[in-house]
MIKOL-281757 format. One line per 5 residues: number of its first residue (from 1); their letters; for each residue x, y, z negated of N, C-alpha, C, O, CB. Coordinates in Angstrom, 3 decimals. Each point is the difference from the previous one (the first is absolute). Glycine has a CB too. Example, Ala and Ser with C-alpha at 12.3 -4.5 7.8 and 13.67 -1.06 7.14 Angstrom:
2
1) as) 13.190/-5.690/-7.800/-0.890/1.190/0.000/0.900/1.200/0.000/1.036/-0.019/-0.665/-2.928/-1.154/-0.581 | 1.542/2.223/1.966/0.820/1.190/-0.060/-0.770/1.090/-0.730/0.509/1.108/-0.169/0.675/-1.736/2.314
This chain:
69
1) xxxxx) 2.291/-16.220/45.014/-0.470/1.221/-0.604/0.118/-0.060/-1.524/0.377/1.003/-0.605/-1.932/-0.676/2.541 | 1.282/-1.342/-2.520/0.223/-0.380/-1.252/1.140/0.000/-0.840/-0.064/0.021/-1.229/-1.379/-0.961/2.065 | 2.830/0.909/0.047/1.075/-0.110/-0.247/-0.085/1.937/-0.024/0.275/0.679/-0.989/0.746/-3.699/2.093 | -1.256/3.305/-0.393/0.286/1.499/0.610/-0.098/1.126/-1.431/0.721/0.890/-0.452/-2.058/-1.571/3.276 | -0.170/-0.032/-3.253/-0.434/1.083/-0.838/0.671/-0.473/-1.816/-0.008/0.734/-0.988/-2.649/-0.177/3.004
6) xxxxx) 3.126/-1.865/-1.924/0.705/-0.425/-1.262/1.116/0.960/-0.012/0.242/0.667/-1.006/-0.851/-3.202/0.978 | 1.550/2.661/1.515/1.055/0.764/0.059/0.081/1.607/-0.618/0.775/0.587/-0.756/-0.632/-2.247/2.693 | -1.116/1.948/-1.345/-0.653/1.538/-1.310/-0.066/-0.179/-0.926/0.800/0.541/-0.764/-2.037/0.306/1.575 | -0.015/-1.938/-1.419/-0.220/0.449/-1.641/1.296/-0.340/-0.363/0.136/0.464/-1.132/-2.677/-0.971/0.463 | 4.023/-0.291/1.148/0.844/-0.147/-0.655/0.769/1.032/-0.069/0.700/0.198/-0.992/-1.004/-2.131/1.298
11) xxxxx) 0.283/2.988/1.055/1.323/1.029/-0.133/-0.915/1.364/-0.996/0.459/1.049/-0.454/1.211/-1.728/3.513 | -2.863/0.205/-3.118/-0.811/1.315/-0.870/0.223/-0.459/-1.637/0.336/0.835/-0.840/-2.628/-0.269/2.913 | 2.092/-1.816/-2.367/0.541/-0.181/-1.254/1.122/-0.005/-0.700/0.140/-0.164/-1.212/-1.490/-0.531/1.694 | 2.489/0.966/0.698/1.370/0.129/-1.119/0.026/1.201/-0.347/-0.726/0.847/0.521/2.222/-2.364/0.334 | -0.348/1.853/-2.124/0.038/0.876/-0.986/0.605/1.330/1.071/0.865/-0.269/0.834/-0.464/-1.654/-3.323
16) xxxxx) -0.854/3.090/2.384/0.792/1.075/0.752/1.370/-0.136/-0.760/0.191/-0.421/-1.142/-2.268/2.192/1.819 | 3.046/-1.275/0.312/1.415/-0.019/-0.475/-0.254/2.360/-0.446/-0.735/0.729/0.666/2.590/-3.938/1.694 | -1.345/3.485/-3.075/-0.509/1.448/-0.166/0.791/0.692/0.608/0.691/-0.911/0.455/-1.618/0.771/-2.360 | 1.581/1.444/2.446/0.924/0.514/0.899/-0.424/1.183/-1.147/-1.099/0.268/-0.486/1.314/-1.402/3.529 | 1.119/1.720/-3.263/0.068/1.718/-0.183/0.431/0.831/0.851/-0.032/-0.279/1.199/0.349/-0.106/-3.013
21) xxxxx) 0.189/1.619/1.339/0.615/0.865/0.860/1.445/0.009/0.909/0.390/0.465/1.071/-1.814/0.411/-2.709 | 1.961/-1.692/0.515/1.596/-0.360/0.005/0.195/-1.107/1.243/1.048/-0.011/0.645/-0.699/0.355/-3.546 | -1.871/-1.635/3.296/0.252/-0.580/0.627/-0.132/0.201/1.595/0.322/-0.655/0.991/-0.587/-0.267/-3.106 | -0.319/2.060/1.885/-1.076/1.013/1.261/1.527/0.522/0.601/0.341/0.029/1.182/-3.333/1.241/-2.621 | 3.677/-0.927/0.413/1.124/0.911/0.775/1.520/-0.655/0.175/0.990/0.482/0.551/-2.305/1.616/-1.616
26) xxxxx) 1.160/-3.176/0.497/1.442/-1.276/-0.011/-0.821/-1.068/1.223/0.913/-0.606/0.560/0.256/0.504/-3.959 | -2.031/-0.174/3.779/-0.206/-0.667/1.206/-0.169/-1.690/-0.960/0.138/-1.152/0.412/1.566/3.144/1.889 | -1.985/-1.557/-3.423/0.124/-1.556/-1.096/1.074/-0.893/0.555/-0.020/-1.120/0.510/-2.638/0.885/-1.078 | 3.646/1.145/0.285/1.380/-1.032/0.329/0.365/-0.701/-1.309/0.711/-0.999/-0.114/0.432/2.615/1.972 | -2.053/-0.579/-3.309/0.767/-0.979/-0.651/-1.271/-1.471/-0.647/-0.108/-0.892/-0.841/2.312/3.374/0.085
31) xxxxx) -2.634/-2.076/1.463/-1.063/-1.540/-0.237/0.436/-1.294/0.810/-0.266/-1.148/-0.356/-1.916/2.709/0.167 | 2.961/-1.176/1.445/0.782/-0.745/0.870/0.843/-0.898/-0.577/0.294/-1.122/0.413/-0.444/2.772/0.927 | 0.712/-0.799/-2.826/1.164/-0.680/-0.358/-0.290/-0.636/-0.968/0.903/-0.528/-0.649/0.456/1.838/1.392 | -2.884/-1.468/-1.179/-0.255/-0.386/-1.710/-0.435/-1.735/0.218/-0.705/-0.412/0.921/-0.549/3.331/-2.068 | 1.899/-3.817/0.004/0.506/-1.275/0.134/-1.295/-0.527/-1.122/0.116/-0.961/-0.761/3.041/1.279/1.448
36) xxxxx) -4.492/0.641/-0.560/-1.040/-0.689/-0.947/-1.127/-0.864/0.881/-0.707/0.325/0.954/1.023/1.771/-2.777 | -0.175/-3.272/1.117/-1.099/-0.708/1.057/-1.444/-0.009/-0.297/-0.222/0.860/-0.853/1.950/-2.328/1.321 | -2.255/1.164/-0.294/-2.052/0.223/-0.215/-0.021/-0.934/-0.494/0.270/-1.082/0.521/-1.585/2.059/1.238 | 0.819/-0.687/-3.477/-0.752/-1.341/-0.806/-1.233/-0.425/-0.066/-0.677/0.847/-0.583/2.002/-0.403/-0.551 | -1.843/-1.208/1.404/-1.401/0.016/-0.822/-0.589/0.015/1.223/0.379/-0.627/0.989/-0.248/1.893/-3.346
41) xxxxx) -1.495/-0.202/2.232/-1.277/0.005/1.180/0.801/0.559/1.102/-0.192/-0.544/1.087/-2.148/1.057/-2.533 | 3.167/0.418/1.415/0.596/0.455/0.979/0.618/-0.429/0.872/-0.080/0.525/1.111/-0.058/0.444/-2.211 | 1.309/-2.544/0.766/0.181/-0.897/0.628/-0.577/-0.994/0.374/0.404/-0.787/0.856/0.755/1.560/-1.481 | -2.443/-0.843/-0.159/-1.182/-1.218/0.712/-0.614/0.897/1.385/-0.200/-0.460/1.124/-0.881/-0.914/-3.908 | 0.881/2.646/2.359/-0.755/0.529/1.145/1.094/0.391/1.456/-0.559/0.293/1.057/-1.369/0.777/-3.160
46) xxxxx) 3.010/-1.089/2.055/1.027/-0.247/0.684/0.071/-1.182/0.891/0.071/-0.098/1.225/0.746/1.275/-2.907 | -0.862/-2.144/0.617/-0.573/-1.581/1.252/-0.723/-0.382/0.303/0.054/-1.064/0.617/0.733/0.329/-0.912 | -2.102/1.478/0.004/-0.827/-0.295/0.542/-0.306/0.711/1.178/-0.755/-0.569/0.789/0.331/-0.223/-2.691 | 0.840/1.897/2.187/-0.133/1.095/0.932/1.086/-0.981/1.218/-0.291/-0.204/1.179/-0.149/3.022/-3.143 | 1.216/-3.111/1.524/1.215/-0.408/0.959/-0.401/-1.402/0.426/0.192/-0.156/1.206/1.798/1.559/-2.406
51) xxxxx) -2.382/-2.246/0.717/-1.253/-1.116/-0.163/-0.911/0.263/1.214/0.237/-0.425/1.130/-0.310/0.357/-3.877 | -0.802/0.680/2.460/-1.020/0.711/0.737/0.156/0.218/1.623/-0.695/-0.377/0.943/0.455/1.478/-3.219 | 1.700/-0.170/2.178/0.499/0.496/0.862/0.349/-0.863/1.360/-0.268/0.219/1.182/0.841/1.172/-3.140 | 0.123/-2.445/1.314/0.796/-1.109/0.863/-1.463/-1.132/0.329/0.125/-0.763/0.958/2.938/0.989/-2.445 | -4.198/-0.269/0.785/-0.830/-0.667/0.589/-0.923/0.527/0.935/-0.778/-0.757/0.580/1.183/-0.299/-2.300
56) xxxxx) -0.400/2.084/1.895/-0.337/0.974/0.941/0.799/0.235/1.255/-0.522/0.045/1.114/-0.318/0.831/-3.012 | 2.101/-0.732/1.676/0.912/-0.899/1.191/0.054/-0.898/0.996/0.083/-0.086/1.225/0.452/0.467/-2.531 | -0.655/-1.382/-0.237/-0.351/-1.378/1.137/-1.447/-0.307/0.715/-0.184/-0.587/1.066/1.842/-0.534/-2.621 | -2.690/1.719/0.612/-1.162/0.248/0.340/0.118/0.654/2.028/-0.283/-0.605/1.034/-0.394/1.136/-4.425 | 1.115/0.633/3.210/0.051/0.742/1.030/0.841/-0.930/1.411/-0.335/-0.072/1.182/0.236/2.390/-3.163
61) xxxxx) 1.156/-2.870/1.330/0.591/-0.716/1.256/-0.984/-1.191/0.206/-0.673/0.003/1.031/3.310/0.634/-1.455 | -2.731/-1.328/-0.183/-1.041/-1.083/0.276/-1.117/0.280/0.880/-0.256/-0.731/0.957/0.785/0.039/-3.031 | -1.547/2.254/1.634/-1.058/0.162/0.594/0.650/0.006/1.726/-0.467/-0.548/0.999/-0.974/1.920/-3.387 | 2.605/-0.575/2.238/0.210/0.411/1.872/0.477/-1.499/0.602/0.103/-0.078/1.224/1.059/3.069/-1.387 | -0.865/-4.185/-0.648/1.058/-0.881/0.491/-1.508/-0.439/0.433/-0.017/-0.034/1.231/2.843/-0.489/-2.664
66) xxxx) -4.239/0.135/0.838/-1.117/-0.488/0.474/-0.655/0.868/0.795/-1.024/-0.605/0.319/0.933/-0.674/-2.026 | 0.081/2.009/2.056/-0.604/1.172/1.229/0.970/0.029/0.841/-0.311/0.772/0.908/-0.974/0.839/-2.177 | 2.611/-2.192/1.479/0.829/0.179/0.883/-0.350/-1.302/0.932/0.199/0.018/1.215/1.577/1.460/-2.743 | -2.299/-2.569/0.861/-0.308/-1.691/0.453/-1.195/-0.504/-0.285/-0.264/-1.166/0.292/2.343/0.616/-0.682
């Protein structure tokens, strides 16, 4: 559960990405194509979310591999 609720405050603390009108009606194809990577908090909060994510994973297979035996 602990893992669960870290997984929130992490996807609630990254930075909103902002959308206009232009992206509403292009389907943000051209964000698809943009070659900028996340500096700073944005990429810490990136691995940690993905971090998070994958220990929650293994978390989850583990719990069924011990309730299975």
């Amino acid at each position: 559960m602990i893992d669960s609720v870290l997984i929130i405050i992490a996807v609630m603390m990254q930075p909103a990405k902002t959308d206009n009108a232009s992206t509403a009606l292009s389907g943000g194809a051209a964000d698809l194509f943009s070659k900028q990577k996340p500096r700073g908090f944005e990429a810490f909060m990136q691995k940690v979310t993905v971090v998070l994510g994958v220990i929650f994973f293994v978390l989850s297979l583990a719990l069924v591999y011990i309730s299975a035996h």
